[in-house]
C-alpha positions in Angstrom: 26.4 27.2 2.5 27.0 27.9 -1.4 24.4 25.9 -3.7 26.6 25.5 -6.7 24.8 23.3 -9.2 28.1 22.5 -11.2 29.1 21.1 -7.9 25.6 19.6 -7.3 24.7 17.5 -10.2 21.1 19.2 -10.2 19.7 21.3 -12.5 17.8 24.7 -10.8 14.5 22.7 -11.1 15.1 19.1 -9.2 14.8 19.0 -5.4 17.5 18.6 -3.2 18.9 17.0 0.1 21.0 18.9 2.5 22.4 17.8 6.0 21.7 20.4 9.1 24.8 21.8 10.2 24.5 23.2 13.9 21.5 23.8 16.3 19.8 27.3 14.8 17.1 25.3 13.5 16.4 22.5 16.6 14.6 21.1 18.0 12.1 20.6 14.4 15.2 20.4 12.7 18.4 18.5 14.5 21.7 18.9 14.2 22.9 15.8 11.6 19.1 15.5 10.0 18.2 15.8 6.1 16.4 17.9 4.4 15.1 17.9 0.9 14.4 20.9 -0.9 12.0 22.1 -3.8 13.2 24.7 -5.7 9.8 25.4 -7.5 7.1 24.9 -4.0 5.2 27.8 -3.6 6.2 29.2 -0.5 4.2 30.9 2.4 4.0 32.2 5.5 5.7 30.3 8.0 7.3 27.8 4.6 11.1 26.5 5.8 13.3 27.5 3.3 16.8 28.0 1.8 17.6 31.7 1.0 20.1 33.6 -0.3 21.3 36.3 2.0 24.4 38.7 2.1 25.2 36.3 -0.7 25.6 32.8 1.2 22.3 30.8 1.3 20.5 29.7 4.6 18.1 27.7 6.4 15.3 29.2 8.3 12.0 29.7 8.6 10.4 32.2 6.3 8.0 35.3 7.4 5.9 37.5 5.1 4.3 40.9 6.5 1.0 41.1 4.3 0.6 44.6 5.5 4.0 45.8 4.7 5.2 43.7 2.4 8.4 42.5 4.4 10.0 39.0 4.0 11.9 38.0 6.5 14.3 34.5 7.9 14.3 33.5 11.6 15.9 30.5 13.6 13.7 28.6 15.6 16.5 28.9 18.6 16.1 32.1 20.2 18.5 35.0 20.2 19.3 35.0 16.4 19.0 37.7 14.4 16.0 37.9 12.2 17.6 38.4 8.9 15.7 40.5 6.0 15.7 39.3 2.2 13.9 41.7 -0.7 11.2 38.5 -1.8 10.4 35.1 -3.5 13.8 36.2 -5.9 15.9 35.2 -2.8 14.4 31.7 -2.1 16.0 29.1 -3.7 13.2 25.9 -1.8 10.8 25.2 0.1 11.7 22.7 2.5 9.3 19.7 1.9 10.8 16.9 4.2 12.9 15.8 6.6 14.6 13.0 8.2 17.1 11.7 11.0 17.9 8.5 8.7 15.0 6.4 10.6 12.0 5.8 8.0 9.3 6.2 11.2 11.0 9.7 11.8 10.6 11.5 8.7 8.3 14.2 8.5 6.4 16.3 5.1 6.2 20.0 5.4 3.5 21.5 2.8 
């Protein structure tokens, strides 16, 4: 997923939608749903996210170590690797809602 904003029309600052592409993130997430993100959220512990790894960015949920200092991405389907970024330098938003296209379905995410 490349997050091009001459392609997007946004400026680094404005949130964004996104459609889920595949089954990594199910079943909070569903193949088909959208998701907005906020590129300035603070993020946290446990915060979905869009982050840049191995330069391509990705959607996961996002980990932080206090004790070692160690961010890290993981799927909510099991068996994916858990994929290690260096910080906050490497998220590009906090996911803060999604929706299957039905207004009773959409869900906030703080």
């Amino acid at each position: 997923m490349a997050l091009d904003q001459s392609q997007t029309g946004c400026s680094e600052s404005e949130p964004f939608a996104l459609q889920v592409l595949g089954d990594d993130m199910e079943p909070e997430f569903p193949n088909g749903c959208i998701i907005i993100g906020e590129p300035n959220a603070v993020v946290s512990d446990g915060s979905y996210v869009i982050a840049k790894h191995d330069d391509e960015f990705i959607f996961r949920q996002l980990h932080i170590n206090e004790k070692t200092g160690q961010w890290t991405l993981c799927a909510i389907k099991e068996g994916l690797p858990v994929l290690e970024i260096s910080g906050r330098d490497d998220v590009r938003a906090r996911i803060v809602q999604s929706t299957n296209g039905r207004r009773k379905t959409r869900k906030f995410y703080s």
